[in-house]
N, C-alpha and C positions, 0 to 999 in steps of 0.2 A: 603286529597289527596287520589286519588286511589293509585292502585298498581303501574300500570304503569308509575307513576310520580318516584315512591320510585326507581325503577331499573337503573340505567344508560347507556346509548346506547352505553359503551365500555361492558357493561356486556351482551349483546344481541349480537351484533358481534363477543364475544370472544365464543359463543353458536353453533353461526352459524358456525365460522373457524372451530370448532372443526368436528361437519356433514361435511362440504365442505372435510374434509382432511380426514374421513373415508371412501370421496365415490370413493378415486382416493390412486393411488398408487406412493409412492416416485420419482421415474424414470422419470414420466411423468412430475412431480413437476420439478425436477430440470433438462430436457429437456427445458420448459419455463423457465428457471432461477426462479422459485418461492420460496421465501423461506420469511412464513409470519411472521409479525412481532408479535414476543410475547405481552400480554396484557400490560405487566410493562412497555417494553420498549415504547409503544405506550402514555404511560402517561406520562413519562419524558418526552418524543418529545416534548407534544401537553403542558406540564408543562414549555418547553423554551421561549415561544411565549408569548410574554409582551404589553399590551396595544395594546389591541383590537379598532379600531378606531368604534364606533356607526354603521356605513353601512362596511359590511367586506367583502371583494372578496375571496377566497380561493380555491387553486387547489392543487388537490390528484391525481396527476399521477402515473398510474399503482396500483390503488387503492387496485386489490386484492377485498376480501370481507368488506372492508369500515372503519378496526380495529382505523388508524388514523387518519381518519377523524369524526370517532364516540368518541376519547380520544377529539382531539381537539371541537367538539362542547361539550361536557361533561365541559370543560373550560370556553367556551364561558358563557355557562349558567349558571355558578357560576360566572364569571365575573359580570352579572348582568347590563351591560350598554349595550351591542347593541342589536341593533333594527331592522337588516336587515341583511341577510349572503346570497350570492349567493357560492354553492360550486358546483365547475365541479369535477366531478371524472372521470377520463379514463381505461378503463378495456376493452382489446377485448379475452378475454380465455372465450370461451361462455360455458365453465361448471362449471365455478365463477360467470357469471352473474345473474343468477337465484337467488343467495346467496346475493349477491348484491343488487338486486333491493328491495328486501323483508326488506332491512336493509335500505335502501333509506327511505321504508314509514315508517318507526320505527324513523328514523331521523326528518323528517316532523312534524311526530304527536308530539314528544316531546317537540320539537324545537317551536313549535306550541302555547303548553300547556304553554309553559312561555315566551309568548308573543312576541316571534320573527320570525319575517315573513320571508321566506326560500325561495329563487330559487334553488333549485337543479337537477341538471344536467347530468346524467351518457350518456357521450361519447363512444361510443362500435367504436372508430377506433384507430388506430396504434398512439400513441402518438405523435411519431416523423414525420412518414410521413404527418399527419392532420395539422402539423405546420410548416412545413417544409420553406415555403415559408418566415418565419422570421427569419430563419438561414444566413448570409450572404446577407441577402437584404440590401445595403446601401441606395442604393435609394429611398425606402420607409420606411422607420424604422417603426414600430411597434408604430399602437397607443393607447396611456396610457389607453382608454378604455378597451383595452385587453388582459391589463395587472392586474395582482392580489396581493393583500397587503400581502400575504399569501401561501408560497407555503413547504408542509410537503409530504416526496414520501420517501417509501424504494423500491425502484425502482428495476427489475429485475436487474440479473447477470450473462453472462456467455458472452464470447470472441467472435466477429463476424472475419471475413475477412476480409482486410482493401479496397477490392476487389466487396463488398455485396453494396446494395443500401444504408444504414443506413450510411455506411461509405460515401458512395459519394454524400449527402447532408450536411453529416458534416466536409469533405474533407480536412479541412482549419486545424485543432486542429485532424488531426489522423497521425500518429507515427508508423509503426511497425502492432502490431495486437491489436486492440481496444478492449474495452469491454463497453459492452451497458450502464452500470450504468452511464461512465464519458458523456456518448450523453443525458440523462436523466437530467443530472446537469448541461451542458452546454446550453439546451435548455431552460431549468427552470431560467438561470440566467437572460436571454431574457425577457423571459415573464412577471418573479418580477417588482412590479413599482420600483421607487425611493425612497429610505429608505423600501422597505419590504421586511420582516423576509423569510430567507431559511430554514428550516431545512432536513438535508436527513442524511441515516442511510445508512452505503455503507463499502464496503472496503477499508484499509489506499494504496490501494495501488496507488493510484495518487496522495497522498501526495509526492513521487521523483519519479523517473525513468524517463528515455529517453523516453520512448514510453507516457507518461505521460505529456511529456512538455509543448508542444503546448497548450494542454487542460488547463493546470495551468496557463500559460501565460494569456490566455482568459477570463479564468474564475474567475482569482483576480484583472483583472482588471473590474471587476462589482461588484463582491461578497467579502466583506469585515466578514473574520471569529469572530466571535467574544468571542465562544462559543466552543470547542471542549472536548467530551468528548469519553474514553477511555476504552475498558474493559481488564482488568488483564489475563481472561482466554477465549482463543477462544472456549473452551466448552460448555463453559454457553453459549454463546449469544445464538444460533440458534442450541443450542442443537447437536453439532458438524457436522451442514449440511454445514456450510462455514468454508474452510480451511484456509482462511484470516485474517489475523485480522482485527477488525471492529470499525470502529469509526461512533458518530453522530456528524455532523456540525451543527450550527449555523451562519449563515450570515448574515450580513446586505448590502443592493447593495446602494451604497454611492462611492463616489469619493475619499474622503479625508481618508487615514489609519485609524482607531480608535488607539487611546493612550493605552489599555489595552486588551487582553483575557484573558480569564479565560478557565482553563485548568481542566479537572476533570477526575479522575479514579475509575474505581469499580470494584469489583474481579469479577460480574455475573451481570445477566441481572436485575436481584432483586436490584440493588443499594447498595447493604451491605455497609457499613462503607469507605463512598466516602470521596476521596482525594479529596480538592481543591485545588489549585495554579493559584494566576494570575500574571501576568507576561506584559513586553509590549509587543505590535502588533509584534515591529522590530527585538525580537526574536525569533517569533514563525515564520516568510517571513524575511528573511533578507535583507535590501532595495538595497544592491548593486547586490545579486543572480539573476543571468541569469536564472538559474534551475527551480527559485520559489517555490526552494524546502520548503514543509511544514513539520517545525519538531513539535515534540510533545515532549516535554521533562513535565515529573511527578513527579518530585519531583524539589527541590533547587539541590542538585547535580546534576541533570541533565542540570541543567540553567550555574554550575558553569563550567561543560563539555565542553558544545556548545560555553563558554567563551574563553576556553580554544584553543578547537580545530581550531576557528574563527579570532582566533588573528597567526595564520599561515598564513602568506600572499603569499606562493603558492601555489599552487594543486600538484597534484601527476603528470601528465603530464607536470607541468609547469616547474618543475625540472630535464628534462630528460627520465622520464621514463614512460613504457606504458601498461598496460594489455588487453590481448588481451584471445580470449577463442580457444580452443585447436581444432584446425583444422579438427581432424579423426572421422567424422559423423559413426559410426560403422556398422547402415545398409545399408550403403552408400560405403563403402571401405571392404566388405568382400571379394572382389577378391586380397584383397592387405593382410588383416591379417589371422593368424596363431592360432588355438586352439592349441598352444603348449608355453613352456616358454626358446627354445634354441637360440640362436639368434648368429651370427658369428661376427655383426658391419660392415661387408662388403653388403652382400646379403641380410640384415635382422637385425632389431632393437628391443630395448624392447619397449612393446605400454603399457603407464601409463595412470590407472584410478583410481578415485575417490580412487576406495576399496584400491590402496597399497599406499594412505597416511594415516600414523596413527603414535603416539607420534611423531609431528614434524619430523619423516623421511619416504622417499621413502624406501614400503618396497617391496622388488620384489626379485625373483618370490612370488607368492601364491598358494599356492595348494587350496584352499578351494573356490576359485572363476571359477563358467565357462564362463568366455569370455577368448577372443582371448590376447594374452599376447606377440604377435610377430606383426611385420609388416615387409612385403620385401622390399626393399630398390629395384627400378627400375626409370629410365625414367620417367614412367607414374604417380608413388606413393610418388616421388619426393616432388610434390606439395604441400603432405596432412605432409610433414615430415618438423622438426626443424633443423639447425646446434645443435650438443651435448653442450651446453653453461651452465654457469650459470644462471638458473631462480629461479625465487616465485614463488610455484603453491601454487594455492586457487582452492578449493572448490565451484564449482557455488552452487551449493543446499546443504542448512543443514538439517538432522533432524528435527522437533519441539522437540524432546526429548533433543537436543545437548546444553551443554550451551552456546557456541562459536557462534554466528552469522558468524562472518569470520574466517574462519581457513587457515594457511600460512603456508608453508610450504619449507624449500632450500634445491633445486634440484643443484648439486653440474654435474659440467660436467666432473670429474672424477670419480664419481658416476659408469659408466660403459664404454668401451673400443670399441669405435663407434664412426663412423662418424655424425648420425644423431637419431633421437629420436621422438616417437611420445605419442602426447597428445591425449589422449581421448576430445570427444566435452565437457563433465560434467567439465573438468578444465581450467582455466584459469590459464593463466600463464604473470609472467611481465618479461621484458625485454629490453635493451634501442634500441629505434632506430638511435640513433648514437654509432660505438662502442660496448662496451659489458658490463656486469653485472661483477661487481669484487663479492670477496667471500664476501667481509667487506660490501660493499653495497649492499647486499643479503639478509645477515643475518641481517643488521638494519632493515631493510624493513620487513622480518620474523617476527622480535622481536614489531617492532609498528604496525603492523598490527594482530598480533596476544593478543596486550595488550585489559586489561579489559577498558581502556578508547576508543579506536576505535570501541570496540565491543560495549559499552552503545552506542556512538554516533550515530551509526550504526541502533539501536535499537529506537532511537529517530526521523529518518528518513525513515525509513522502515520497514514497519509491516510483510512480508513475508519472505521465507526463501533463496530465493535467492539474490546471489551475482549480481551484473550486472557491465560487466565491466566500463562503462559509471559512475558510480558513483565512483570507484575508479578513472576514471582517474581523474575524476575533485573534490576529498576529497580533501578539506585542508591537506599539509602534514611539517612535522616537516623541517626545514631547513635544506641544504646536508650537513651540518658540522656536524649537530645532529646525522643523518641518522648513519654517517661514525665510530664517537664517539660510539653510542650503538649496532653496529656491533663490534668492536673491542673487547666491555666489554663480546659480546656473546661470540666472538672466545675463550675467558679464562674459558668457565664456559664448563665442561665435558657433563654435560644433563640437557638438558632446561626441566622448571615447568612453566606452567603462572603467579606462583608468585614471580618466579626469574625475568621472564621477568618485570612485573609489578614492582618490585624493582627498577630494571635498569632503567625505564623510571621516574618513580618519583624523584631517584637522579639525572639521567640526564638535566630533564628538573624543576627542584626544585617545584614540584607542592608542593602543602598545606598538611599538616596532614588528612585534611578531606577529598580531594581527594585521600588519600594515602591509610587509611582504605576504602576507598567504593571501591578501584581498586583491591586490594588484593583478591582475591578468587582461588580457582582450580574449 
């Protein structure tokens, strides 16, 4: 063998990535949503994809410099039975392409050298607009010709308008404000034949949310997961360029559920000492969820959780109650608040944010914060104000540092001596929209929304740090007798810990000893 046979064309591209990323500067990288795929993770990827069929179609959208599509032929060629690969790659960033092509004929020759004859293909147009035409076409559906057994993309990432062209070809499955990754995986779902392998490498965050829906509606009714895998630390993956967390899917496009996934975790992009867990399909999609939320639960506690929380048979809405997020946009109503903290309840309220919740109370005033800590109470400013009531305020955004995902907190409408009351936009707040919030059904809602079981659950559906209130309103929630019972047991306890709380809910609701240690912590 010569040399050339001994090197491997993930070890020639990870050469090239490296020039391509010394000739340009971070800013511009992540203006195009770029963010490439490390060499390891490119081997897992192309390491998921099982039974190569003899002639193999494959597409690498949004290729970048060719990292996984040079892992996955590295596979092929150890596989040792096909005979024939056409691979398209799409790439229009014309200061990648140069990188690219040179890595195209590195692909050929090798591919060549062990006897497999190659159509290869580099597209230099807009992924989405170049196929656009198969987004919503009923009338002509897509023929199986050009369609591919094979599709692997760590496709860009950053949020369009829902307003921008990208959005108003994909119209159907957009929500709110989009991000181009989920138009990348909705059009890849299109393309795959029948029965072939997906993989893509993307953020968890269209695994729930509202703005998320539509696209998950769509997209598992083609793309059966079968495969998800998980990283421990958003550091590792991409070197902390994405603030997200990050999962890779595996799919299969099939009609019928599969009976099983298989669930994996790793603390880095290295693999270190991976979790597995498999688990059925109907836990990871639940077949009655409207949401089509995708949870990822990593351990058996996590499965015993999602048991747990599942066998609640209302929501938080279903029960009376609603959250809602805090009215007073701040750059938005500075003609209404006050850089000061004096307030009369007549003329002028206190304005709560984020910063004065801290150990489960409202702490107000603050000295050590500069925002405005008043709002005047007028006609006009009316609008943006509450009645002084009993609420829950939560926290829309947490820390990464914090270990609470949801933080709760009871807003007591004796609290202060006023008519009305305002929310910064950063909180949400619950409240009933019939009626009003009693103290006892305040403090329950406090106390399970602030427990270690809400928070895992939380964790298992949502990999970022925001709250949203659409996922509160429709959580599974304990029944209102329950609610009412562990408000009660709060009112006796002088200062709440999370592990008094966590107490309270394990005897209330008689979980197991093994849920009982993994819920316990501060």
């Amino acid at each position: 063998m010569n040399k050339f046979e001994d090197i491997t064309l993930t070890e020639i591209v990870e050469k090239s990535t490296l020039q391509y990323l010394k000739s340009l500067n971070g800013e511009s990288r992540k203006y195009n949503g770029q963010f490439f795929t490390p060499t390891s993770i490119a081997k897992y990827m192309a390491r998921m994809v099982d039974n190569f069929p003899e002639t193999v179609k494959i597409l690498d959208p949004g290729a970048g410099t060719g990292i996984l599509s040079a892992a996955l032929c590295d596979e092929i060629i150890k596989y040792q039975k096909c005979k024939y690969i056409q691979l398209d790659l799409y790439e229009n960033d014309f200061k990648v392409i140069p990188y690219l092509e040179k890595n195209i004929a590195h692909f050929k020759k090798l591919l060549n050298i062990h006897g497999i004859d190659t159509e290869i293909n580099l597209i230099v147009k807009d992924y989405l607009f170049y196929n656009a035409q198969y987004f919503n076409n009923t009338l002509f559906p897509i023929n199986k010709n050009d369609q591919y057994d094979i599709i692997i993309s760590n496709p860009p990432y950053f949020k369009l308008s829902k307003d921008c062209e990208h959005s108003r070809i994909m119209s159907s499955i957009v929500h709110g404000q989009p991000n181009i990754y989920m138009f990348f995986m909705a059009l890849s779902s299109i393309l795959l034949r029948y029965k072939g392998q997906l993989i893509f490498i993307t953020p968890r965050s269209y695994c729930s949310g509202l703005y998320f829906k539509r696209f998950r509606q769509s997209f598992l009714k083609e793309i059966k997961p079968i495969h998800i895998h998980s990283f421990e630390s958003r550091k590792e993956t991409f070197k902390n360029e994405v603030l997200q967390e990050t999962i890779i899917l595996k799919g299969i496009k099939q009609k019928n559920n599969p009976i099983k996934t298989k669930i994996t975790v790793s603390k880095n992009s290295n693999f270190d000492n991976s979790f597995v867990l498999t688990t059925g399909y109907d836990r990871i999609i639940f077949p009655k969820d409207k949401e089509k939320i995708i949870f990822i639960p990593t351990s058996k506690n996590d499965l015993e959780i999602l048991k747990i929380v599942r066998s609640w048979n209302k929501t938080f809405s279903d029960l009376g109650f609603k959250l809602s997020t805090g009215p007073v946009v701040n750059f938005r109503a500075t003609k209404y608040t006050k850089q000061s903290t004096d307030f009369d309840g007549l003329r002028s309220a206190p304005l709560i944010w984020m910063n004065h919740l801290k150990d489960f109370k409202v702490r107000y005033p603050l000295k050590a914060i500069n925002k405005p800590q008043v709002i005047t109470i007028s006609s006009d400013s009316v609008k943006l104000l509450l009645q002084n009531k009993n609420y829950v305020l939560l926290k829309r955004f947490s820390s990464k540092e914090q270990k609470r995902r949801v933080s709760a907190y009871f807003y007591s409408s004796s609290r202060f001596n006023t008519q009305y009351i305002g929310f910064e936009n950063h909180l949400n707040y619950v409240w009933k929209p019939l009626g009003e919030l009693s103290e006892i059904e305040a403090l329950g809602i406090t106390a399970i929304l602030n427990s270690s079981l809400i928070d895992r659950y939380f964790r298992i559906i949502n990999g970022n740090t925001q709250v949203n209130a659409s996922e509160i309103n429709s959580l599974p929630f304990p029944d209102y007798n329950t609610i009412v019972n562990i408000g009660l047991k709060m009112t006796n306890e002088k200062s709440i810990t999370y592990s008094m709380i966590d107490s309270i809910l394990a005897e209330e609701m008689l979980l197991s000893s093994v849920i009982k240690e993994k819920m316990v912590y501060e």
